[in-house]
C-alpha positions as CSV (number, residue, x, y, z in Angstrom):
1,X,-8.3,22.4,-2.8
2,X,-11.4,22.5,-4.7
3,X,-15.3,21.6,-4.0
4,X,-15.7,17.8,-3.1
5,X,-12.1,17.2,-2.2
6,X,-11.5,15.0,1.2
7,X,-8.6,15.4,4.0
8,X,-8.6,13.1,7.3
9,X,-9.8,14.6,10.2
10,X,-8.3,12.3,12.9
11,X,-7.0,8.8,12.5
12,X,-9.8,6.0,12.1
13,X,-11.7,3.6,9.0
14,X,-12.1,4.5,5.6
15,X,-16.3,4.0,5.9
16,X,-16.8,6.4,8.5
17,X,-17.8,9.8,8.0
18,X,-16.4,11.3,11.4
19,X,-12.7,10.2,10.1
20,X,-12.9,13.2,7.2
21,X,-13.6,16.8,6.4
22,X,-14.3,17.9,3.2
23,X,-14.2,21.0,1.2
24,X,-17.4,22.5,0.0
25,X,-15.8,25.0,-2.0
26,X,-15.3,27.9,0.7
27,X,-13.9,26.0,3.9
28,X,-13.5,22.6,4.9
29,X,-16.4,21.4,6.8
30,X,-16.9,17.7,8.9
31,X,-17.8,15.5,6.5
32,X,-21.6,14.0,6.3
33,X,-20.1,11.2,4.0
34,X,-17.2,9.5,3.9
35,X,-15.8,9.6,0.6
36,X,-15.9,7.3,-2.8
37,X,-14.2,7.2,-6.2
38,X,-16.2,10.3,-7.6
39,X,-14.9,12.2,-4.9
40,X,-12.5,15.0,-5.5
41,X,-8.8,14.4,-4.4
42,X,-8.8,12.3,-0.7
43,X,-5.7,13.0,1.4
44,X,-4.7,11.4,4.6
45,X,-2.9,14.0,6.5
46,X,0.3,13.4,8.0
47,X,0.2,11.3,11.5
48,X,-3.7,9.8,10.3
49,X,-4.2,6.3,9.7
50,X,-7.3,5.5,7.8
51,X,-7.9,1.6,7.6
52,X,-10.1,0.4,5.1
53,X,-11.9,-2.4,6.5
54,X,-14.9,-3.0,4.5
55,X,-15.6,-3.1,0.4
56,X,-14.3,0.0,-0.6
57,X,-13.3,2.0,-4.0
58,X,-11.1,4.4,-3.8
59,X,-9.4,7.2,-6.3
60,X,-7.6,10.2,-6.6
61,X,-5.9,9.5,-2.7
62,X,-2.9,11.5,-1.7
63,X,-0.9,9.5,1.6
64,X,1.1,12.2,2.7
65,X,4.2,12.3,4.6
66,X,4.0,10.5,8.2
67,X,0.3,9.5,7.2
68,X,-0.5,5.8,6.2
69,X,-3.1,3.8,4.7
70,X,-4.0,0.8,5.9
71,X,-5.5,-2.5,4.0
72,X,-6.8,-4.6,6.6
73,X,-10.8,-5.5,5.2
74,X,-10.4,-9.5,5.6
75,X,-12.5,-10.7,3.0
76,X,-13.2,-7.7,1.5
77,X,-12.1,-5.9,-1.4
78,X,-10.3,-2.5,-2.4
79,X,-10.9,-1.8,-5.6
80,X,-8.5,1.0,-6.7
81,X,-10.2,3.5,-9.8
82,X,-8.8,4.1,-12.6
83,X,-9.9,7.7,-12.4
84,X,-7.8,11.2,-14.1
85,X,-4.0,11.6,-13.0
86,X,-2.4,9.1,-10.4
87,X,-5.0,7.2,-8.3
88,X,-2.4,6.5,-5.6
89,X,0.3,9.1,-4.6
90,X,2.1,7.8,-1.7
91,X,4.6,9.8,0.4
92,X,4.0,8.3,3.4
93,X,2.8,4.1,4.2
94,X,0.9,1.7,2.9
95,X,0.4,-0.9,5.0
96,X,-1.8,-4.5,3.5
97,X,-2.4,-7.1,6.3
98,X,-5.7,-8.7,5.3
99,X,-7.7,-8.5,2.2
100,X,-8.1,-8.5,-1.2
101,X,-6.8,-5.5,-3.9
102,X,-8.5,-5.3,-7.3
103,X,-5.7,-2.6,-8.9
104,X,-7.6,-1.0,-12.2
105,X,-5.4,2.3,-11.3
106,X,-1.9,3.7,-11.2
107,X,0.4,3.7,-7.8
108,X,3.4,6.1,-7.4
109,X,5.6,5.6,-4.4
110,X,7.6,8.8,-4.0
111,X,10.8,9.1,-2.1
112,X,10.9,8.1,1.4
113,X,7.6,6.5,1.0
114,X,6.9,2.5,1.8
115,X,4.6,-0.1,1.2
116,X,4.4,-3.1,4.0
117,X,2.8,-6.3,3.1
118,X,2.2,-9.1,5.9
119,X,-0.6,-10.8,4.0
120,X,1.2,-14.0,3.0
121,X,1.0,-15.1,-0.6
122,X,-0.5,-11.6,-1.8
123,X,0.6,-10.2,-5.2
124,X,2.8,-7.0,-4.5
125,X,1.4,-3.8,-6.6
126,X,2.5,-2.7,-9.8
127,X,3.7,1.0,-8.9
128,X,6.0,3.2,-10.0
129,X,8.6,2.9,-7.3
130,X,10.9,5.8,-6.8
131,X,14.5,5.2,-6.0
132,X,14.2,6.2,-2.6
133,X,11.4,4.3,-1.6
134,X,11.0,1.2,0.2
135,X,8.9,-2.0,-0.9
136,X,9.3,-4.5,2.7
137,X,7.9,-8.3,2.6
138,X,7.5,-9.4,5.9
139,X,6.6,-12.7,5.8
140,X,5.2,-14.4,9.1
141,X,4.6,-17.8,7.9
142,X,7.2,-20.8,8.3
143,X,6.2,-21.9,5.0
144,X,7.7,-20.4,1.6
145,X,3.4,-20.4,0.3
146,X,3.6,-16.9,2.2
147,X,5.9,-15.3,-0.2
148,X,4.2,-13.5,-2.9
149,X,4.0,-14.9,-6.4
150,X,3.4,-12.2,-8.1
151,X,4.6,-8.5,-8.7
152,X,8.4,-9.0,-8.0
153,X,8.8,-8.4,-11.7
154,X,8.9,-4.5,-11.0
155,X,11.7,-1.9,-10.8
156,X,11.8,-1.5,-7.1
157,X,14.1,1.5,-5.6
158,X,15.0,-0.5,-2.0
159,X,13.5,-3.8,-1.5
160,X,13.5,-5.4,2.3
161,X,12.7,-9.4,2.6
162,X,11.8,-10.7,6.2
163,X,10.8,-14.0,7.0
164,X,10.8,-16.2,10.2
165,X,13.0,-18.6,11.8
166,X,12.2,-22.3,10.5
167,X,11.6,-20.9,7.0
168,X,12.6,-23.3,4.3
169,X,15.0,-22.3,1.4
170,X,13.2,-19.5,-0.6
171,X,13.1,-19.6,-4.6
172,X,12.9,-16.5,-6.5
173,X,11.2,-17.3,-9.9
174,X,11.2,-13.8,-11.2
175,X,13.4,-10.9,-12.7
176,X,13.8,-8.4,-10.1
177,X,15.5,-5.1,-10.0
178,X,16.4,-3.3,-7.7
179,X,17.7,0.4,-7.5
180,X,18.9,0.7,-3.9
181,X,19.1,-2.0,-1.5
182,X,17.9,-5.1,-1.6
183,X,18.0,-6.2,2.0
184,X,17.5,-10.6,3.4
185,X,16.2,-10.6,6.7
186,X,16.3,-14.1,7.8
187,X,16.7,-15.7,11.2
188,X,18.1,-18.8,10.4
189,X,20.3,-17.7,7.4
190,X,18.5,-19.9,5.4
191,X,19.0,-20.0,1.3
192,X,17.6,-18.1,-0.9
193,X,17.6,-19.1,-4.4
194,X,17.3,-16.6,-7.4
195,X,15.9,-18.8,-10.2
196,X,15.5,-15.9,-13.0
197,X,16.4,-18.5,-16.2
């Protein structure tokens, strides 16, 4: 650790100082801030989850193993920095319900990391997805308008698709690769067409 880096103290929002310590270069102290993109590295710790709820930019943030970030800030936006190194280091869950996500920075997913998305519609990230990892689309919607239309064009490692009963047939207009499983969850055992040209 050095001077200015963050760690989750307990499981709560992203805003609020009480959710982090912070290192002031001898020990890790509460923090009086809660921290921004000129922050030092910001880890969530495993079995914290910090929810960003509000307008928020965020940089250098390490989700370790059994932690999770969560993107729930309705009309909001996360804007993630393109800041030294890997802005995004995910070991553990990322979880996007609500919200926007400006992405100026890079995303790893390591192994036995994953990313859930129930926002219908909603581009999926452009990471670097380890072969391990898991990428799951769990759509909630009847319609197909809640599958996302962009981002699919990606080398995924697993890849899990989950939509309702009383979907319609499902187009995929998009390459897509996949280096584990690529997993259909659907009720109905409705079609799903993979229109690639």
């Amino acid at each position: 650790q050095s001077n200015g880096d963050y760690r989750s103290r307990a499981t709560g929002t992203w805003g609020t100082a009480a959710s982090w310590d912070t290192y002031n270069g001898t020990t890790w102290v509460a923090a009086s801030a809660a921290p921004t993109s000129a922050s030092g590295i910001v880890t969530i710790q495993n079995g914290h989850i910090i929810t960003v709820n509000n307008n928020a930019t965020i940089d250098q943030v390490v989700v370790q193993t059994g932690g999770q970030l969560t993107i729930a800030n309705n009309n909001n936006t996360l804007t993630l920095a393109d800041g030294a190194g890997t802005d995004l280091s995910v070991f553990g869950k990322v979880l996007y319900t609500s919200g926007n996500i400006t992405q100026n920075g890079s995303i790893i997913f390591e192994s036995g990391s994953q990313y859930e998305q129930t926002l219908e519609g909603a581009a999926i990230p452009t990471a670097a997805w380890n072969a391990n990892s898991l990428c799951y689309i769990n759509i909630t919607t009847t319609s197909t308008a809640g599958f996302p239309t962009a981002g699919l064009g990606q080398l995924f490692g697993n890849l899990s698709i989950a939509f309702p009963s009383g979907s319609r047939d499902l187009s995929i207009n998009s390459s897509l690769t996949v280096q584990g499983n690529l997993i259909i969850n659907n009720a109905t055992a409705r079609s799903i067409f993979f229109n690639t040209g």
